[in-house]
N, C-alpha and C positions, 0 to 999 in steps of 0.2 A: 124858174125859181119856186114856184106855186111846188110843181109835180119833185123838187128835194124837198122842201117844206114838209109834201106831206108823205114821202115816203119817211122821212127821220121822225115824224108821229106817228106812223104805224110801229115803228120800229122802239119807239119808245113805249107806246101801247103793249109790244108782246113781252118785251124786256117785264114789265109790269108785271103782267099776267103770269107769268116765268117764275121771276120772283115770288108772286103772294101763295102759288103753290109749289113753291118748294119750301117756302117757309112751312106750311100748314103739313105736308109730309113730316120734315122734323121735328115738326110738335104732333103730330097724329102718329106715330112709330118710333117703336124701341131698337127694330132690328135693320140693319141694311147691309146689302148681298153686293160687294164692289164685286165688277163685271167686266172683261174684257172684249170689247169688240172688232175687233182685227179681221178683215178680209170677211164680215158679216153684211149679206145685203139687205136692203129693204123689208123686202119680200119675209123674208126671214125673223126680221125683228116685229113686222106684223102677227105673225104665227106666234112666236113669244106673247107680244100683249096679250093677243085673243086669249093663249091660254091662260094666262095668267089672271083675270079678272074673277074681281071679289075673292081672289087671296092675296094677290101683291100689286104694288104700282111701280113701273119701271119707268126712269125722266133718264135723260140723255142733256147735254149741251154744252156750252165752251165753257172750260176749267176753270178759265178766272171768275166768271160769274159765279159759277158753282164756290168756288171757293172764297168771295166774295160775301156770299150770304151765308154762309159756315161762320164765318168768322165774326158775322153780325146776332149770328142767333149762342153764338159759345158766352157770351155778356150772360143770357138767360139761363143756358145750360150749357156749362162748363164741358162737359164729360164729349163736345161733339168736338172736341180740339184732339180725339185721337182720331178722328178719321182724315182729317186735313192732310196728311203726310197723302190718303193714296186716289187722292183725286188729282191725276198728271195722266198723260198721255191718253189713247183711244178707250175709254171706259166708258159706264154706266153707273147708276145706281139705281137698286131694288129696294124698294120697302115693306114690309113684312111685318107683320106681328103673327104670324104662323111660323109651322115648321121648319124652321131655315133648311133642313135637308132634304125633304119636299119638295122646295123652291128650286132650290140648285136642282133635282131632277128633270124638273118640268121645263126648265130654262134649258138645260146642258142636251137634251134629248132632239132637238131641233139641230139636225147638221146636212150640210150639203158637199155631193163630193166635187172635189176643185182639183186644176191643174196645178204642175208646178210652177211659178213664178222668177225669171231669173233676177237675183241678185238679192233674194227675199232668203230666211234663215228657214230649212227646214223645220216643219212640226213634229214629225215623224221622222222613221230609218227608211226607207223606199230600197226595196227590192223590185230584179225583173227576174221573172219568174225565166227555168229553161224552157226551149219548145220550139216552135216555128213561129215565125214574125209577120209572114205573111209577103213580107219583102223582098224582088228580086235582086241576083246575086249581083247588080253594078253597086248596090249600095253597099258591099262588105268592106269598102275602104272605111265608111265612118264608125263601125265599130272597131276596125281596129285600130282606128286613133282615140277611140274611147279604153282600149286592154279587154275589150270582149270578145271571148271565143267564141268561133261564129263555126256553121260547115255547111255547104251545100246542098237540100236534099229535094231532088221532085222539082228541081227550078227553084227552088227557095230558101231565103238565109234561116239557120234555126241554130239558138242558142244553145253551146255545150251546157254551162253549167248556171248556177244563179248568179247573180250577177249584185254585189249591195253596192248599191249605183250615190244613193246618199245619208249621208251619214246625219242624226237629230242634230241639229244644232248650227250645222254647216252652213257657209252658202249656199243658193241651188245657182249652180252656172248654167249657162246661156244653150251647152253642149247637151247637159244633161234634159235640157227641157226641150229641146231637138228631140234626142233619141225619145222620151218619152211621149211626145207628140206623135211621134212614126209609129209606135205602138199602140197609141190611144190609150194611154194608162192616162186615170186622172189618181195619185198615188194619196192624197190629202182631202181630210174632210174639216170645213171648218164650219163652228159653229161660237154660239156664245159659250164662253170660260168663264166658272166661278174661280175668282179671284184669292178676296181675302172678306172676313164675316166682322161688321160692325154688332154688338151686342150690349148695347145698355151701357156705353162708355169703354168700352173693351173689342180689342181688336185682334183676330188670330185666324193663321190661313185655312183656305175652305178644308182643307184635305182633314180636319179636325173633325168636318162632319164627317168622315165615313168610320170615325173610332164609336166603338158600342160605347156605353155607361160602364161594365166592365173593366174594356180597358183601360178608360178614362181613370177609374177608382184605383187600379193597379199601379199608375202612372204616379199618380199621388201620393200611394202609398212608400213607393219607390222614392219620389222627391223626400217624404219627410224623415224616410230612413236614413236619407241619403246627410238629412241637414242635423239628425242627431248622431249619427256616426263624426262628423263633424266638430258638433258641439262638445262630444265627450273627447276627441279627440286635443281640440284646445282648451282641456277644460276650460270650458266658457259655459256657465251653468245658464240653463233658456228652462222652459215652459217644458221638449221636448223631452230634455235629463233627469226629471223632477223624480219622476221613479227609480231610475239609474241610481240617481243620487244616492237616493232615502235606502236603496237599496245597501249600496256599496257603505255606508253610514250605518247602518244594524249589523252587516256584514263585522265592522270595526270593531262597533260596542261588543259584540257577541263575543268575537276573538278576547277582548282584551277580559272579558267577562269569567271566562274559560282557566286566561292564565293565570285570572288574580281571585280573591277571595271573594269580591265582590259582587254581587249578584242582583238580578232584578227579573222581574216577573216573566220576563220572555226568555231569558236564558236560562232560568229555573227548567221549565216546560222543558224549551229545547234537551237539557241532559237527562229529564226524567224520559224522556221518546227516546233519545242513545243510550240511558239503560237499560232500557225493557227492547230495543229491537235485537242483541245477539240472543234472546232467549226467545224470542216469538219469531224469529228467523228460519228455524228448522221445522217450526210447525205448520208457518205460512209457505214453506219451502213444497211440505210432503202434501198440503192440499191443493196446493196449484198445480200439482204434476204428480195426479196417482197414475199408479198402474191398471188400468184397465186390465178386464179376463182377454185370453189369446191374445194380449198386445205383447210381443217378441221382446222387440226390444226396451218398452219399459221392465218389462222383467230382467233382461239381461245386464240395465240400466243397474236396476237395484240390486241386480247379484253380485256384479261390480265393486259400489257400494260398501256394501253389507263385508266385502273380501277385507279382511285384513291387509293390512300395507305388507308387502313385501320389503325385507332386511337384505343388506347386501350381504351381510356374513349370516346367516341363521345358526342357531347349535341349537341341536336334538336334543329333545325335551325326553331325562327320563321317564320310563312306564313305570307307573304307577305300584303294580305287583313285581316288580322288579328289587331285588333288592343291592344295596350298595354295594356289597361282596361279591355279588353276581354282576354286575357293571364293567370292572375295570376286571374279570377272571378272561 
């Protein structure tokens, strides 16, 4: 009774300890790096800490607890109720007040390569490459209950052609991790996966780190074309139409300015610049396009030009010293 006693005070002891520093991360950082740790060994998640010290601190542990003390510290700061949703299955969480895209390198850089597992979802497509196997020819019965073209050469089975053994996403079956075993392919490397990025109450997947500031601004810019094309669409006048508006609204006055007697200071202007441009039109014409010396065809341009139009019917202009009686003789 003593030795449960005091294992359930240890165990409340580290529960404690647990707790007071995961609280103090959440109050010590803005940023957090959700992590997937799937098929990641010890050994591995050592290599991560090491490197990671004095830029990030990475806690591990059961979901309910974790989400337990979430939900005690969101009272204080509200904004930690968007990360709750992705604290479920085999995770981590990083804490950071640096570079999140830094972090994810330094995390995601540590991989190890691994067999395949039967009954688990591929990570990858796994290809076997063509070639020799190494393997002799009793074993040609199991590739071709696998649809592998095999042929005999030297004593030995060798692959006709490549072979895409498993497809991303698929299950890996039991057959496939045979043949792959007889070849000593280990086709999978696993390591820690950046997730999804906790950000000062804002939540969005890691793959956001790898967009520059560019195309980030680009994106934006796109979004709010996108919500004024919209807006002028239902005319529904916003913040984004203001100019539109004001625009297509002088546009109006102008017109109606034009057809009626009535006049005001900007449409005044306006008709004095439509008076004066057919007549400063041929001047601004011939200085923006002289003819240069030896340039061909600016010359041929303005000999063009300068050519009287041709008449469909012309009649012959009498000469001058010619006289009336002499014409029609």
């Amino acid at each position: 009774m003593d030795k449960e006693t005091s294992a359930g005070t240890k165990r409340k002891i580290r529960k404690e300890k647990y707790k007071l520093k995961f609280e103090k991360l959440l109050g010590d950082y803005n940023n957090v790096l959700v992590v997937g740790v799937d098929n990641v060994g010890s050994l591995q998640m050592q290599k991560v800490r090491i490197a990671l010290r004095g830029k990030a601190v990475m806690i591990m542990g059961k979901n309910t607890l974790m989400r337990m003390i979430i939900r005690e510290q969101m009272v204080a700061n509200p904004k930690l109720e968007a990360l709750l949703p992705f604290v479920r299955g085999n995770m981590g969480l990083i804490f950071t007040n640096d570079d999140l895209a830094k972090i994810r390198t330094v995390v995601t850089e540590y991989k190890v390569p691994a067999g395949a597992k039967s009954g688990t979802l591929a990570p990858s497509d796994v290809y076997v490459p063509p070639g020799p196997t190494g393997l002799d020819p009793g074993q040609t019965g199991f590739f071709q209950a696998l649809n592998i073209a095999t042929k005999i050469v030297k004593g030995s089975i060798e692959i006709v052609n490549q072979v895409h053994l498993i497809k991303r996403g698929d299950k890996i079956t039991s057959s496939a991790v045979a043949l792959l075993s007889k070849l000593d392919i280990k086709p999978f490397f696993y390591g820690i996966v950046a997730l999804n990025v906790y950000e000062d109450g804002s939540v969005y997947p890691a793959s956001v780190l790898d967009m520059t500031p560019e195309e980030l601004l680009n994106k934006f810019v796109n979004g709010v074309n996108t919500l004024r094309a919209i807006s002028i669409g239902a005319a529904w006048p916003s913040e984004l139409t203001l100019t539109y508006n004001l625009a297509n609204g002088f546009r109006k006055l102008l017109a109606l300015s034009l057809a009626t007697s009535y006049k005001f200071k900007e449409s005044e202007a306006i008709e004095k610049a439509a008076a004066a441009a057919p007549a400063a039109k041929p001047a601004a014409a011939a200085a923006a396009a002289p003819a240069g010396k030896g340039d061909k065809k600016g010359a041929d341009k303005k000999k063009a030009d300068d050519k009287p139009e041709k008449k469909d019917d012309p009649e012959p202009e009498p000469d001058e010293d010619v006289g009336v009686g002499g014409l029609f003789d």
